[in-house]
C-alpha positions in Angstrom: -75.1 -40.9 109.7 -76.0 -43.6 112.4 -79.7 -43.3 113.6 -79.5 -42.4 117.7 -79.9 -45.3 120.4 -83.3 -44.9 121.2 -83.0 -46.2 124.6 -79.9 -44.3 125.7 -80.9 -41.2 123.9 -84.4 -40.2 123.6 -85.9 -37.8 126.2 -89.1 -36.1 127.0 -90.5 -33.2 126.0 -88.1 -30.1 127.3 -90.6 -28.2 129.1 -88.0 -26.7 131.5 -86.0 -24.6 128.8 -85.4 -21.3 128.7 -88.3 -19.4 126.0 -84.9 -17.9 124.7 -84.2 -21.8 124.0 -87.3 -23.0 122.7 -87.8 -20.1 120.7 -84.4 -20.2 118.5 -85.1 -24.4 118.5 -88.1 -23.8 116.5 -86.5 -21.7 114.1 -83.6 -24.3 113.6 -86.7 -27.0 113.4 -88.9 -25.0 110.6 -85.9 -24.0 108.3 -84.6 -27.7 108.6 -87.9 -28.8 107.7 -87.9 -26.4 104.7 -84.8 -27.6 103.5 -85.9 -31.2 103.2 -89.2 -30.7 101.8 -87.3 -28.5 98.8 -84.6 -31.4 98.1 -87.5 -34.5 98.2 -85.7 -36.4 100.7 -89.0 -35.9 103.4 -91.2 -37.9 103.3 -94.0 -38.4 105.9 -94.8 -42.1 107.0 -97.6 -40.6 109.7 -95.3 -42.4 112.6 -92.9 -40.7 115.1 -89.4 -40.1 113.1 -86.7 -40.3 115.5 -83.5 -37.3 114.9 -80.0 -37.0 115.7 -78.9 -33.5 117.2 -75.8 -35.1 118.4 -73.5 -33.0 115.6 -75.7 -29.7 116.8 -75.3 -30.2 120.2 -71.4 -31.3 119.9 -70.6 -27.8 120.5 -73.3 -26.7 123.4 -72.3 -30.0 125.3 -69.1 -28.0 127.0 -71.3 -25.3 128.3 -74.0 -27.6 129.6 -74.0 -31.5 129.0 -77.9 -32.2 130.2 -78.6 -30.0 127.4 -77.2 -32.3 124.5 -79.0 -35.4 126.3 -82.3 -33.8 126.5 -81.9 -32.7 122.8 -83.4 -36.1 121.0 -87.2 -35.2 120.6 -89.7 -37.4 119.1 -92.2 -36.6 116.8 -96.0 -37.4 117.8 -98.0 -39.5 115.1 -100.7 -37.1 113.2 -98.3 -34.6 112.7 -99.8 -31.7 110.5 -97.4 -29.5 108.9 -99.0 -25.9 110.4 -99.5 -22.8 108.3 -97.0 -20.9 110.9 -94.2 -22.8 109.9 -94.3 -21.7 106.1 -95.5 -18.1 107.3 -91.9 -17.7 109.0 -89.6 -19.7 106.9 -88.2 -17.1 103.6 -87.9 -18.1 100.2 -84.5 -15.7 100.5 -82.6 -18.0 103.1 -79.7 -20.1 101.9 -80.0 -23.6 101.9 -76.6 -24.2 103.2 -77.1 -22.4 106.4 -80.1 -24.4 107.1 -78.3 -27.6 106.7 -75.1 -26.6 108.8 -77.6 -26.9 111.7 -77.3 -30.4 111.9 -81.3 -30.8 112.2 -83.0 -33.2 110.3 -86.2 -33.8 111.5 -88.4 -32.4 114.2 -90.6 -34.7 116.9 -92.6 -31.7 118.3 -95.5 -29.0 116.8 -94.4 -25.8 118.5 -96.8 -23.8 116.4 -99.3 -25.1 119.4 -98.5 -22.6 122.4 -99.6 -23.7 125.8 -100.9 -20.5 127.3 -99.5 -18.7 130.9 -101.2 -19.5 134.1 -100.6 -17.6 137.1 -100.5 -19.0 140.1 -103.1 -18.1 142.1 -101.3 -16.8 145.6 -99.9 -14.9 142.8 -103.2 -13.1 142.1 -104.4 -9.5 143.7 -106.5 -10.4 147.4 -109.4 -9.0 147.0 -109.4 -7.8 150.5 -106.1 -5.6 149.9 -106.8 -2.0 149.6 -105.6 -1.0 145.8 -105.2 2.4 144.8 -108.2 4.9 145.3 -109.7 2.4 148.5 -109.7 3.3 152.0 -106.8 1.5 153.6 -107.1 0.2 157.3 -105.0 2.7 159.5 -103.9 0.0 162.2 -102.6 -3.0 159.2 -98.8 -2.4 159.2 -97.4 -4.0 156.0 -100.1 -5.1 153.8 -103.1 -3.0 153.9 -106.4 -4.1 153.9 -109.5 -2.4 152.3 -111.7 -0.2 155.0 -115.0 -1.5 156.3 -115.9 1.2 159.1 -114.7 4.9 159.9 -114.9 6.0 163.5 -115.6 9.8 164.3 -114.3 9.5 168.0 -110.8 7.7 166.9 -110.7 9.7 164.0 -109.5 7.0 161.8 -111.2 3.7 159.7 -110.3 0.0 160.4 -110.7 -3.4 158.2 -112.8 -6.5 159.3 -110.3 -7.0 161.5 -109.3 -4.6 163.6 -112.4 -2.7 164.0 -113.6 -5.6 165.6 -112.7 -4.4 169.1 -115.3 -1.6 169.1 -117.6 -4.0 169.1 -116.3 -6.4 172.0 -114.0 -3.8 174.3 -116.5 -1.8 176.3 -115.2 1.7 176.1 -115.1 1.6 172.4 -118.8 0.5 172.1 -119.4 4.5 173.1 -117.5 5.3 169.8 -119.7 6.5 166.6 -118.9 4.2 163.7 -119.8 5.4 160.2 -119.5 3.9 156.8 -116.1 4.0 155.5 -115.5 7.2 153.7 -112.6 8.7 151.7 -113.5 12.3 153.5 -112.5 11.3 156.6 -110.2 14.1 156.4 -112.9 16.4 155.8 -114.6 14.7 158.4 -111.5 15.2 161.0 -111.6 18.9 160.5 -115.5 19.2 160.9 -115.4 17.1 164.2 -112.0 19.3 165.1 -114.7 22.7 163.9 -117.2 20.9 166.4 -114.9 20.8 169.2 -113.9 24.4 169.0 -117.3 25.3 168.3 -118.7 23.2 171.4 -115.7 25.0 173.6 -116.7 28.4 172.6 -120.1 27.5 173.0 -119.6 26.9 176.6 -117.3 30.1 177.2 -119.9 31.7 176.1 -122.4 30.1 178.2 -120.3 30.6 181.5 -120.1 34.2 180.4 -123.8 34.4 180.3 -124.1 32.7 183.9 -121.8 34.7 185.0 -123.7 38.2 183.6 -126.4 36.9 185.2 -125.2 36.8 188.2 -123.1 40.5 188.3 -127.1 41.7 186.5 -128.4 39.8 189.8 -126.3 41.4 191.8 -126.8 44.9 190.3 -130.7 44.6 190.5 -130.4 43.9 194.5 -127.7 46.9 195.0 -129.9 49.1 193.0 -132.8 48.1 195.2 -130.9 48.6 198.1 -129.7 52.3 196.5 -133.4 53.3 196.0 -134.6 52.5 199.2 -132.2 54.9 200.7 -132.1 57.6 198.1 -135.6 57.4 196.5 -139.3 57.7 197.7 -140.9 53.7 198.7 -143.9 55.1 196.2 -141.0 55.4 192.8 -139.5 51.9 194.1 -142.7 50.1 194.5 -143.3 46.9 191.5 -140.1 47.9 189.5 -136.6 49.8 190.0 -136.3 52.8 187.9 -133.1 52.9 185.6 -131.1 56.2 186.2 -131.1 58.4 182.3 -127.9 59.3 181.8 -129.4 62.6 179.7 -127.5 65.2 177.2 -129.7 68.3 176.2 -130.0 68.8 172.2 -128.7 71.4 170.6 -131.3 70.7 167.9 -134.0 71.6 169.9 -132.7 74.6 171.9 -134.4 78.3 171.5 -131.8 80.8 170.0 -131.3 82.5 173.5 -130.2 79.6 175.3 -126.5 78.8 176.0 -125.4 75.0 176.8 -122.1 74.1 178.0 -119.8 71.8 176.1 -120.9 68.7 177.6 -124.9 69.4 177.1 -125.6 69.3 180.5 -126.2 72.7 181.7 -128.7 75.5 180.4 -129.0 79.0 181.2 -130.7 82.4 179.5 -127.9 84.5 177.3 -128.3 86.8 174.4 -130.3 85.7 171.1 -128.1 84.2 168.1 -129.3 83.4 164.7 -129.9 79.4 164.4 -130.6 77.3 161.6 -134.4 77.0 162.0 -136.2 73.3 161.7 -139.1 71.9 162.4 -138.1 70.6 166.0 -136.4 73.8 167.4 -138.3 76.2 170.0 -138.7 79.4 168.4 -140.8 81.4 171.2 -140.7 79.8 174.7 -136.8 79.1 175.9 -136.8 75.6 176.4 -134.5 72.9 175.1 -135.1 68.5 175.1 -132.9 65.7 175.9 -131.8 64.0 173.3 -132.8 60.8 174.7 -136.6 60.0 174.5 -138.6 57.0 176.3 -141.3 54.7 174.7 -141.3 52.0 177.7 -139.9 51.8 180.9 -139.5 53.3 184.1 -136.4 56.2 184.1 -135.2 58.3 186.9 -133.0 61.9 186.3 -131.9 65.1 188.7 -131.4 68.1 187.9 -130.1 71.1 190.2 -132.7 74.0 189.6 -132.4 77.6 190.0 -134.9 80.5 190.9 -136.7 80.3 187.5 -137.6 77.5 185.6 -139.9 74.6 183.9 -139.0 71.7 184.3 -140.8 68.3 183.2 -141.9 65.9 179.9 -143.4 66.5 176.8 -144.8 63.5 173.9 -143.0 63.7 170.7 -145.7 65.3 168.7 -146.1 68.2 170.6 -146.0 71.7 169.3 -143.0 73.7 170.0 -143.6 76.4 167.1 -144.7 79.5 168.4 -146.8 80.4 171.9 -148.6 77.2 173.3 -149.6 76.4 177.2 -147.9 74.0 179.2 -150.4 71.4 180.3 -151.4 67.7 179.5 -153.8 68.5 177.1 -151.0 70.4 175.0 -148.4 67.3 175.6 -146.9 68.2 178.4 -146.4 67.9 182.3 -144.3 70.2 184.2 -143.2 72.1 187.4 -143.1 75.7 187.3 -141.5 77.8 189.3 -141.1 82.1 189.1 -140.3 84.0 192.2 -142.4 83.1 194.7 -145.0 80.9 192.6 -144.7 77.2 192.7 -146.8 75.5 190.5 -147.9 72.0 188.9 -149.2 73.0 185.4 -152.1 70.9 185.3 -155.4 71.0 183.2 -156.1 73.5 185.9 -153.2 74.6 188.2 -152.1 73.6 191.5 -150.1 75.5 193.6 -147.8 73.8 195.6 -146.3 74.8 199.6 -143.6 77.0 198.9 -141.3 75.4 201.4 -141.4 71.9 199.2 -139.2 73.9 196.5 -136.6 71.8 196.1 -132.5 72.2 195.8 -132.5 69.3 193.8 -135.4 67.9 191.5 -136.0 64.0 191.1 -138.6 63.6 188.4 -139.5 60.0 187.3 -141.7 58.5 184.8 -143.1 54.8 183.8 -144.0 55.0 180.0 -145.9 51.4 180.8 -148.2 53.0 183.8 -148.5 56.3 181.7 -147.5 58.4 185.2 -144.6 61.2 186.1 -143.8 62.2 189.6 -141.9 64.9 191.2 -140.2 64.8 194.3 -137.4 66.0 196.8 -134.4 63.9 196.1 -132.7 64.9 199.1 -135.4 64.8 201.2 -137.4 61.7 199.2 -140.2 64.0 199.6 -143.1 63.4 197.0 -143.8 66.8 195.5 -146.8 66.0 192.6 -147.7 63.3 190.2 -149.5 63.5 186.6 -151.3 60.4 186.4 -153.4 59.2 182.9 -150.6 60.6 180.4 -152.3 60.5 177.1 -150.2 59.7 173.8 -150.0 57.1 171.3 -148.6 53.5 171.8 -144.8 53.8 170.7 -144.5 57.5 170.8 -141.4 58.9 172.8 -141.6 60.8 175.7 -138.5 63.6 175.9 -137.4 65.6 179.1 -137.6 69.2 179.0 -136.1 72.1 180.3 -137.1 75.9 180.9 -135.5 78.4 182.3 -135.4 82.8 182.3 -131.9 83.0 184.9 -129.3 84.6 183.4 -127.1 84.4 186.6 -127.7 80.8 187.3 -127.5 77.2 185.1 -130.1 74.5 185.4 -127.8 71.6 185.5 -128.3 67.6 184.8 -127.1 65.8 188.2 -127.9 62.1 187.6 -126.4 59.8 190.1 -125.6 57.0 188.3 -126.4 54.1 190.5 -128.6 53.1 189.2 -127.7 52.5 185.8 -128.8 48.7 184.4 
């Protein structure tokens, strides 16, 4: 076989094959190398041994001549046969095949791999938002990682784009945060906020506006008291009209009270379930509703015979007791042709001042009740110095011995709060 022209022939180093290529190469290359080495016709002179692959390549030449030219390899001097190349040849392989390769020598050690680099525009930016990051909501194809979060725009922005809320005015108002993956969380609160802040003003107009009609209200009812009430009951404070309901609770067993609790009259005696707050000898009944501050107002339409006044929560009501401040209570009494303030000591009042219609008001605070004419405004009496304990309730009360004629609760409601 004729040695290859060395000038025509020999080429460098392949580095543009396929690995496909190179790989199945440096089979062909160890197993020819076996080959020789088994029949002692290698021999290594330590110089560059120059190959023909022109009967291998005969047959590739159709598919790609620059292939067969680039085929003659040279060998490097200081050669070292590697350890790889005995590792992957097999004792089992038939020397015939390696032979029909046409391969007689090798100019390269491929057992030295020259390792991957990659390019480095091929590498990951750092500034790219990977999976689990905060991604700029403005970047439109690549996105970049999240520096700040804004709570007004609702949304974060890279180095670059939240640049304008520091150099366009109206966005220097904005509140910038550190980025955050809760922004969602964040969105909802500030969304909470905003309803919350709404409410928080409906509520506050409401308020104004309660004022106001409460404004309002207080001047009406001053202007309802001066032309239904004495000056004396209007004077530092506006009394609040008691919208009262008498108890059954408390009622002797002789009196009757309509359905709606507010009338009263004498009837036959019916057995009651007795307790501790019911009447049991003098016919009276309370209102259920009982004062421990304040200033209150209430009328009642009165008949021939009756008591009418207040009594303190703790005062007796079992069996026969007199009706007078010392005892708890401060009343009008009237039988007949006796008209009486039950004092300490009694005071008998003009006959002609009996009243259709009884006003009786009392300040809890001052510690007074008066009596008056509430068609007429004319004052009638006042108990002045109440004595009872800070916090205790004053109740209404109610007397009467007419059969043929109800005491009845007449409130006019004006002057409700």
């Amino acid at each position: 076989m004729e040695p290859l022209n060395n000038e025509s022939k020999k080429v460098d180093r392949p580095e543009f094959l396929s690995n496909q290529l190179l790989r199945t190469k440096s089979l062909e290359i160890k197993r020819s190398n076996k080959s020789h080495r088994s029949s002692g016709n290698y021999s290594y002179t330590g110089k560059p041994i120059k190959m023909n692959l022109q009967e291998d390549m005969s047959h590739r030449s159709h598919r790609s001549p620059s292939v067969a030219s680039r085929s003659s390899m040279v060998r490097p001097t200081g050669f070292r046969k590697s350890e790889t190349e005995d590792n992957m040849s097999t004792a089992s392989e038939p020397a015939s095949s390696i032979a029909d390769s046409g391969v007689e020598s090798v100019t390269t050690d491929w057992s030295r791999d020259t390792p991957f680099t990659v390019p480095p525009d091929a590498r990951q930016n750092p500034r790219h938002a990977a999976p689990g990051d905060v991604a700029c909501d403005l970047c439109e194809e690549i996105k970049l990682k999240a520096c700040k979060s804004c709570m007004t725009c609702l949304a974060s922005f890279c180095e670059l784009h939240v640049q304008g809320h520091y150099t366009i005015e109206p966005l220097n108002r904005h509140l910038l945060v550190e980025v955050t993956k809760n922004l969602g969380n964040l969105q909802e609160s500030a969304q909470m906020k905003k309803i919350l802040t709404k409410e928080r003003e409906e509520n506050q107009r409401l308020k104004d506006e309660n004022l106001a009609l409460k404004k309002e209200n207080e001047s009406l009812r001053q202007r309802i008291c001066k032309l239904r009430l004495p000056d004396y009951i209007c004077q530092g404070k506006v009394p609040v009209a008691a919208d009262l309901t008498l108890d059954p609770e408390t009622a002797h067993c002789a009196l009757l009270l309509s359905d709606d609790c507010k009338q009263v009259r004498v009837g036959d005696k019916t057995t009651v379930h007795q307790t501790s707050q019911r009447f049991d000898k003098w016919e009276c009944v309370l209102a259920k509703e009982g004062f421990s501050s304040g200033r209150h107002y209430w009328e009642v339409e009165v008949n021939r015979e009756f008591t009418i006044g207040v009594s303190r929560q703790s005062a007796q009501r079992k069996g026969k007791f007199i009706f007078c401040p010392s005892e708890g209570y401060w009343c009008l009494y009237h039988f007949r042709q006796a008209f009486s303030a039950l004092d300490d000591s009694i005071h008998r009042l003009q006959v002609n001042s009996f009243p259709r219609v009884l006003g009786v008001c009392i300040d809890v605070d001052e510690k007074w009740v008066a009596f008056y004419n509430s068609e007429t405004k004319a004052q009638i009496y006042t108990f002045r110095n109440m004595t009872f304990t800070d916090g205790e309730k004053i109740y209404p009360l109610f007397n009467t011995l007419e059969k043929s004629a109800n005491l009845e609760i007449k409130t006019e409601m004006f002057f409700t709060a």
